[in-house]
C-alpha positions as CSV (number, residue, x, y, z in Angstrom):
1,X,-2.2,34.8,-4.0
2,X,0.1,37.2,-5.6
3,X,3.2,35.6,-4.0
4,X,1.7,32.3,-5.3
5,X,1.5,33.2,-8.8
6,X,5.5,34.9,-7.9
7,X,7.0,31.6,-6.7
8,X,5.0,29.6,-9.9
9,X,6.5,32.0,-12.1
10,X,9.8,31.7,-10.3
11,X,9.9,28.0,-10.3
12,X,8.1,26.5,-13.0
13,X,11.4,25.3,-15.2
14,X,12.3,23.5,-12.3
15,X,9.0,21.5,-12.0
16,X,9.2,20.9,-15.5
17,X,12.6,19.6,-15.5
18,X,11.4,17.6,-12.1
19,X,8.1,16.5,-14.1
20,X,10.3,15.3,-17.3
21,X,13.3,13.2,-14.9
22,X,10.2,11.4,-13.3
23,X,8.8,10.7,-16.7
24,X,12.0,9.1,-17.7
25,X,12.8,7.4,-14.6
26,X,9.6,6.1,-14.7
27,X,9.8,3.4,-18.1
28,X,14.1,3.5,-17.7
29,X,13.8,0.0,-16.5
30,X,10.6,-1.5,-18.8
31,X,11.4,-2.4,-21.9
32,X,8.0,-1.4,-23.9
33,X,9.1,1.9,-22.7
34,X,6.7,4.4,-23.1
35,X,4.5,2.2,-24.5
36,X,2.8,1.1,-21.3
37,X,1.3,4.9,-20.9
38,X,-0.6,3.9,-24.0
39,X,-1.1,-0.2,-22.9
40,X,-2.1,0.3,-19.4
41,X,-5.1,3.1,-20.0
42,X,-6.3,0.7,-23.4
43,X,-6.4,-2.4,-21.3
44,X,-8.4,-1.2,-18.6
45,X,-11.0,0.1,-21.3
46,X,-11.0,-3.0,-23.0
47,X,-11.9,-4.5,-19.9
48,X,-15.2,-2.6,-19.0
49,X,-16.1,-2.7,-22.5
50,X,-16.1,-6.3,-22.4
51,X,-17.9,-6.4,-18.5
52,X,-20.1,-3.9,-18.8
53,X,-20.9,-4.0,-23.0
54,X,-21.1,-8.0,-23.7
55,X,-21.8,-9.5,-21.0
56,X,-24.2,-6.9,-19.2
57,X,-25.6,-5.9,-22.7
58,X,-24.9,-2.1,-22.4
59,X,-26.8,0.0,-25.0
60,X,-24.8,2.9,-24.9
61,X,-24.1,4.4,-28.4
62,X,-20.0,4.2,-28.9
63,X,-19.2,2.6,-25.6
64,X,-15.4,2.1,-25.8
65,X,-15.2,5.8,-26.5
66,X,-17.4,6.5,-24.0
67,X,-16.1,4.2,-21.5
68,X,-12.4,5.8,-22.5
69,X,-13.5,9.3,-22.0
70,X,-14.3,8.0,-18.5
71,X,-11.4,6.8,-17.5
72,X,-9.1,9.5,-18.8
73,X,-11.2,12.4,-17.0
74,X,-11.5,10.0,-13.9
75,X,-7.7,8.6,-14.2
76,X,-6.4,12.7,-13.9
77,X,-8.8,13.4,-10.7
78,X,-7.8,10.4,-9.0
79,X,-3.9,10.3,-10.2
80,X,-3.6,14.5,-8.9
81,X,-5.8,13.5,-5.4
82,X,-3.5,10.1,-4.6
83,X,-0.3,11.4,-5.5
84,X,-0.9,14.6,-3.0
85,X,-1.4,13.2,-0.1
86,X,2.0,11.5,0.4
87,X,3.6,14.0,-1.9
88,X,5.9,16.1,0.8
89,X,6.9,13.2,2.7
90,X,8.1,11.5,-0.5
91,X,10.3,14.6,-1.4
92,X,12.0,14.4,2.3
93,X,15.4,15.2,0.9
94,X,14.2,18.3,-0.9
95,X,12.1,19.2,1.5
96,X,14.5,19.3,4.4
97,X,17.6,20.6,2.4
98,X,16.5,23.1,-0.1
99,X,13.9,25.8,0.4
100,X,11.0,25.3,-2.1
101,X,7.0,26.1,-2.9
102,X,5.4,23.2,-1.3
103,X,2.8,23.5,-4.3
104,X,5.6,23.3,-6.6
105,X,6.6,20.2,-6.1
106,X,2.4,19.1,-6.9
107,X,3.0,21.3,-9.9
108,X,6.0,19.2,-11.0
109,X,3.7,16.0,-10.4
110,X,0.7,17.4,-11.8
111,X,2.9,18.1,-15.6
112,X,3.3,14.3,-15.5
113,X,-0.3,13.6,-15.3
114,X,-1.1,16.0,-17.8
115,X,1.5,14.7,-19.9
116,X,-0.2,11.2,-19.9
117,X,-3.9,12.6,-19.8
118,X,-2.7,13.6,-23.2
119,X,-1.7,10.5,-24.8
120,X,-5.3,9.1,-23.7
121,X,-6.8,12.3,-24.9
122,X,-5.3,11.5,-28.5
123,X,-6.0,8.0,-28.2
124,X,-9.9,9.0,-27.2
125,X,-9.5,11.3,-30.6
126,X,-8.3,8.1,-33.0
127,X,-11.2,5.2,-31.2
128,X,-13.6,8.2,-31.4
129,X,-12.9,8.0,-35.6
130,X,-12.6,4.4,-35.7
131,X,-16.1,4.3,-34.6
132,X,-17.5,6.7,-36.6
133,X,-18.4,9.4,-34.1
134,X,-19.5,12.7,-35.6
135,X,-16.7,15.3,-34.9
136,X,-18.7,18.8,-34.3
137,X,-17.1,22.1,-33.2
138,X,-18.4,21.4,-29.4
139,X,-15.7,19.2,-29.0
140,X,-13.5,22.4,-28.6
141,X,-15.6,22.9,-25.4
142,X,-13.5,20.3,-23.8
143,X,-11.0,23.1,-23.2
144,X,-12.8,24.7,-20.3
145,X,-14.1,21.1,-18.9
146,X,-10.4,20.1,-18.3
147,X,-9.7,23.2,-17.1
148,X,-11.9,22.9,-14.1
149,X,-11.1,19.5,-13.9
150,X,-7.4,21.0,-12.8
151,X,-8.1,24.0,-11.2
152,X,-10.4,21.9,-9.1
153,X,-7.7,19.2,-8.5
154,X,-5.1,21.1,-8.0
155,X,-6.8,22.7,-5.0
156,X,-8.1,19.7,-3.1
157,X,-4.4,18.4,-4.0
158,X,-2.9,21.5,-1.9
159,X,-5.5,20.5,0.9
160,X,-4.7,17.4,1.2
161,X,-0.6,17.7,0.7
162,X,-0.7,19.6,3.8
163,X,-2.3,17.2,6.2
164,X,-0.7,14.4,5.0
165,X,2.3,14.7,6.3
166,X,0.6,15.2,9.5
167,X,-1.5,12.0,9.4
168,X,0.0,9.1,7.5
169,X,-3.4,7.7,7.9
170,X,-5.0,10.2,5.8
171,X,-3.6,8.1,2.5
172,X,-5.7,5.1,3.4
173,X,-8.9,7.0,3.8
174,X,-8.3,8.3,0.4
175,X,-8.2,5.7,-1.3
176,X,-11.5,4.2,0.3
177,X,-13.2,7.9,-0.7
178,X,-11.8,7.9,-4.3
179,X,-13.1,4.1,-4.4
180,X,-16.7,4.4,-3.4
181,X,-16.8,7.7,-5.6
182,X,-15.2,5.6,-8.5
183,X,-18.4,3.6,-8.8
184,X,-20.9,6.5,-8.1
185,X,-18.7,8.6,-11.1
186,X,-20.5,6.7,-14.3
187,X,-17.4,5.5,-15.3
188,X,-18.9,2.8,-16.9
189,X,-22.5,3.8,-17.3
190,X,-24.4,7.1,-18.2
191,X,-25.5,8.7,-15.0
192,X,-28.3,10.5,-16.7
193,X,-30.4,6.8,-18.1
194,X,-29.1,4.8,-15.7
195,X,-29.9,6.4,-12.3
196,X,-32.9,8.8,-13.1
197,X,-35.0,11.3,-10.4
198,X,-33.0,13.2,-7.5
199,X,-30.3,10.7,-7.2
200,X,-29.0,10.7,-10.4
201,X,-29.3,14.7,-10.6
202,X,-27.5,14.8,-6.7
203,X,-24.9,12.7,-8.3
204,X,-24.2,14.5,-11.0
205,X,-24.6,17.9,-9.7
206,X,-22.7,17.1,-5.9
207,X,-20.0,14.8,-7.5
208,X,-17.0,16.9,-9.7
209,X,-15.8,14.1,-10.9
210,X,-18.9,12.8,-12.4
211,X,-20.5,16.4,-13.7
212,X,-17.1,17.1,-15.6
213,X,-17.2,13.5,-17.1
214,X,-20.6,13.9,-18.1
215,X,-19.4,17.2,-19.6
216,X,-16.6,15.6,-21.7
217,X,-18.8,13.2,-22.9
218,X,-21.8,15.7,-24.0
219,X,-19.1,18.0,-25.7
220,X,-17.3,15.1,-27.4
221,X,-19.4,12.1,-28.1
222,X,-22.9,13.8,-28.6
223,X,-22.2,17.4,-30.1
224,X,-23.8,19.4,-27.4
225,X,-23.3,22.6,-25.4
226,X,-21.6,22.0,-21.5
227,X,-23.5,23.5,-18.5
228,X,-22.0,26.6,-18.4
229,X,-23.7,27.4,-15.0
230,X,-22.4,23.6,-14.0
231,X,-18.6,24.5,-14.9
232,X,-18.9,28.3,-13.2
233,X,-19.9,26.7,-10.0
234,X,-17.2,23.9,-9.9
235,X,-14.4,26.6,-10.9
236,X,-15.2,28.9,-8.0
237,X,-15.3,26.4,-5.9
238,X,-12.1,25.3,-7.4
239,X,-10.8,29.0,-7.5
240,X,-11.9,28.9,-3.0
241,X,-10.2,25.5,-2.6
242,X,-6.4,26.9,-4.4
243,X,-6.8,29.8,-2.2
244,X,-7.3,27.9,1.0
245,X,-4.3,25.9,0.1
246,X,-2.3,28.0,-0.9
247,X,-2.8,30.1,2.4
248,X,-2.4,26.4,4.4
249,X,0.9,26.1,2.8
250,X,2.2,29.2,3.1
251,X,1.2,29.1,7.3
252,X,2.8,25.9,7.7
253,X,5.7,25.1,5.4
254,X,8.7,25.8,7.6
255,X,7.5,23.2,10.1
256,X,7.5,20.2,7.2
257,X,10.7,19.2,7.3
258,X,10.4,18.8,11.6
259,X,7.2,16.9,10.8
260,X,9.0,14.4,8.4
């Protein structure tokens, strides 16, 4: 690890400058600009709001912001676990012409999802006031929540960046996995009313992406205290998974660019 934390100290203006050229490149040809990083996330909320709050009759208390909060924890984990698996491949030219930190380059990507995690995260803040939510100091305690959430997708990110450029397949599978935990996440419903006894608690407990969007939620939208025992648990196992990568990465990196 200490060679890790060398080559992110080493490198991490150029996967800023990377993360900000993708940025730019990625609204050069649109004409709302930037706009659609605020459109895109509002829409989809506006859509389950109307589903899932009209016309199934959902009860829960401040639902667009609860549905939002959803999304934006769930849109991060998803964006960080897609946009691994393909991620050396996509960088062949790099990759086969210049020596770099494999990890860097999902360092690089991962500053572009943060950066639009938070434009949602502000736009959570304003719907949260528009509907009168009661702001309490626990909503500070989204600070460790998100950073589990990155710790822990940053290390199934390494992972996974390493076998895909072995098996192209392995892109495919991910998105059927990330789809059937979508709906088993409570993206659109509260795990704990909805599915009660040892399902609901194995769902929130054995699915990351639902325990720390049940966090966010608790800590934002209801004032209360995170499981601290919940968030110690996914960070070491966040902590294990960067360490296994990391050492993947390291072993196989100089056969990449003869895979590709």
């Amino acid at each position: 690890m200490k060679k890790f934390f060398g080559n992110i100290k080493k490198y991490y203006r150029y996967a800023i400058r990377a993360a900000k050229a993708e940025l730019k490149s990625e609204v050069s040809d649109s004409y709302l600009n930037w706009l659609w990083w605020i459109i895109e996330p509002l829409c989809f909320m506006l859509i389950y709001v109307f589903v899932f709050g009209y016309i199934f009759k959902h009860n829960e208390p401040y639902y667009a912001s609860f549905i939002y909060i959803g999304l934006t924890v769930w849109q991060f984990f998803n964006r960080m676990i897609t946009g691994s698996v393909r991620l050396i491949a996509g960088n062949r030219d790099l990759v086969t012409k210049v020596y770099i930190p494999k990890y860097i380059l999902l360092l690089s990507k991962s500053f572009t999802f943060l950066f639009k995690f938070g434009i949602s995260f502000l736009i959570v803040f304003v719907l949260m006031l528009i509907q009168g939510v009661t702001i309490t100091w626990h909503i500070l305690l989204i600070i460790p929540v998100l950073i589990v959430l990155y710790i822990l997708s940053f290390g199934i990110g390494m992972i996974l960046m390493n076998y895909g450029v072995k098996f192209s397949d392995l892109l495919n599978f991910t998105h059927i996995g990330l789809r059937m935990l979508f709906y088993v996440s409570g993206v659109f419903y509260n795990l704990r009313t909805k599915i009660g006894g040892a399902i609901g608690f194995f769902l929130l407990r054995l699915n990351p992406a639902a325990f720390l969007m049940d966090e966010a939620r608790k800590c934002m939208l209801e004032g209360k205290m995170v499981s601290i025992e919940g968030l110690l648990f996914w960070l070491i196992i966040g902590i294990i998974l960067c360490m296994i990568g990391v050492r993947i990465i390291h072993k196989n990196e100089n056969t990449y660019a003869k895979v590709i």
